[in-house]
C-alpha positions as CSV (number, residue, x, y, z in Angstrom):
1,X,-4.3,-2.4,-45.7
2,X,-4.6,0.4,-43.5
3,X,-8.0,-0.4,-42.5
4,X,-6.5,-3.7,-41.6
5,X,-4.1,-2.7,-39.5
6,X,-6.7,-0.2,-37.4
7,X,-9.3,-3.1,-37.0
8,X,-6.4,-5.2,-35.8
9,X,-5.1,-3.1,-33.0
10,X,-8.9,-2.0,-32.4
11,X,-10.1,-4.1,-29.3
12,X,-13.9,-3.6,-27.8
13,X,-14.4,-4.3,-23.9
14,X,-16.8,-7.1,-24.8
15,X,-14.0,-8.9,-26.3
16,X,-12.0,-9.0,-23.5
17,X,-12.3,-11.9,-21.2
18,X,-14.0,-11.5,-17.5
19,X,-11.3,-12.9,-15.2
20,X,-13.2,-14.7,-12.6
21,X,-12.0,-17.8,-10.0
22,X,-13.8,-20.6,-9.9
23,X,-15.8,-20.0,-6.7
24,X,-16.8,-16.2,-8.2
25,X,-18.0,-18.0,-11.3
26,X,-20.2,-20.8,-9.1
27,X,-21.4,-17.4,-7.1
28,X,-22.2,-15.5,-10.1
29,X,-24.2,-18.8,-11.5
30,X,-26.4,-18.8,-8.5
31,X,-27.4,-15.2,-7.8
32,X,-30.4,-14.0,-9.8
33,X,-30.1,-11.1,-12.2
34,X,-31.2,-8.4,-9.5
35,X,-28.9,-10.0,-7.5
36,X,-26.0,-8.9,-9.3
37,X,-27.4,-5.3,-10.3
38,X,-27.5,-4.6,-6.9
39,X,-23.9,-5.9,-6.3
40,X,-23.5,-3.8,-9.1
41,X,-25.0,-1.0,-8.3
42,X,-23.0,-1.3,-4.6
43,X,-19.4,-1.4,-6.0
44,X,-20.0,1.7,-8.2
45,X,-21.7,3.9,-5.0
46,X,-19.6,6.3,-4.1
47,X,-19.1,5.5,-0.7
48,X,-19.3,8.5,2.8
49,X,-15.2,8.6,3.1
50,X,-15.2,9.6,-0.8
51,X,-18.4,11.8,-1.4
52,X,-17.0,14.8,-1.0
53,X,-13.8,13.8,-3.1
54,X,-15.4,12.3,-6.0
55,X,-19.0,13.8,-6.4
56,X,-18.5,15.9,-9.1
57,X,-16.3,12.9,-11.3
58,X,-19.1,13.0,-14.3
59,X,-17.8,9.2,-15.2
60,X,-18.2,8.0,-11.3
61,X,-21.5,9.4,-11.2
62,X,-22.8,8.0,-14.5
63,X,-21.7,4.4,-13.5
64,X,-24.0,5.0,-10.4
65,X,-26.6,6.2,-11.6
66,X,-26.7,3.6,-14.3
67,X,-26.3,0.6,-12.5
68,X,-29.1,2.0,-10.4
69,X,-31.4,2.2,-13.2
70,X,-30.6,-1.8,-14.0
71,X,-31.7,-2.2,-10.2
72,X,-35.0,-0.3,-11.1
73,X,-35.5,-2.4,-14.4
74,X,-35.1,-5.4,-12.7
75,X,-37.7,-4.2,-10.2
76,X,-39.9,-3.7,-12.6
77,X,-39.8,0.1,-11.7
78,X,-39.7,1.8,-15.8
79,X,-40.4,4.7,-14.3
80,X,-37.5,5.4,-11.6
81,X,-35.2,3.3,-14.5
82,X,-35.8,5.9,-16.9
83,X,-35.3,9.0,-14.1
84,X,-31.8,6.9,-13.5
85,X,-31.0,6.6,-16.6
86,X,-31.5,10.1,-17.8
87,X,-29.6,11.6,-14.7
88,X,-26.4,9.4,-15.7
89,X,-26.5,10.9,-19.5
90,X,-27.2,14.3,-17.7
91,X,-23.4,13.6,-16.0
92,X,-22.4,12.2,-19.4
93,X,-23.7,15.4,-21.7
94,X,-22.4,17.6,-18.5
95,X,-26.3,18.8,-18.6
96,X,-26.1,18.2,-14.8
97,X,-24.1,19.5,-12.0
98,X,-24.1,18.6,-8.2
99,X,-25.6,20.6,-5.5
100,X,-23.5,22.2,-3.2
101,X,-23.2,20.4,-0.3
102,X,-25.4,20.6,2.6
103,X,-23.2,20.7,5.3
104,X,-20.9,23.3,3.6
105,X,-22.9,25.1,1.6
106,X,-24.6,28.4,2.5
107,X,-27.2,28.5,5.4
C-alpha cells in the first residue's frame, strides 16, 4: 500500500501537459525539427546582461550546452554533438569549471 501511495504522488515531467495557445501549437507544427533546437538552444543561452551573473549555475550551463548539442545533431554534426554533450555532463558531474573571465581576470 505504501508503494501505492508513493507511485501516486510520484509525477514525471513527461506526464505533465505542455501548455501552448493555439497559434504556438500551429507555429510549432510548421517549424522543422532544427528549427525548434535552435529556438531551443536560444531561450536557454545565457544572454550578455546575465553572463557574469549566472556563468558558473552548473544547471543553466548544462541546459545550454545540451540544447546545443540537439542543434549539432540535427546538423548532422556527431562530432561537435558529442563535445556538447559531454561539456554539459562536465557541469552536471561538477568535472568542469569556468574560466575566469577575460576582462577581469589577470593580465
Amino acid at each position: 500500500m505504501e508503494d501505492e501511495e508513493r507511485s501516486a504522488h510520484h509525477t514525471h515531467i513527461y506526464d505533465q501537459p505542455i501548455m501552448t495557445s493555439p497559434t504556438s501549437n500551429a507555429n510549432i507544427h510548421q517549424s522543422s525539427d532544427l528549427e525548434l533546437a535552435q529556438a531551443l538552444a536560444a531561450q536557454l543561452s545565457i544572454k550578455p546582461n546575465d553572463w557574469h551573473r549566472l556563468n558558473r549555475n552548473r544547471k543553466i550551463r548544462a541546459q545550454e550546452q545540451a540544447a546545443a548539442a540537439l542543434v549539432y545533431l540535427l546538423k548532422d554534426e556527431p562530432e561537435e554533438a558529442l563535445s556538447r554533450l559531454q561539456q554539459a555532463v562536465g557541469w552536471l558531474d561538477q568535472s568542469l569549471t569556468a574560466p575566469p573571465c577575460p576582462t577581469h581576470g589577470k593580465k
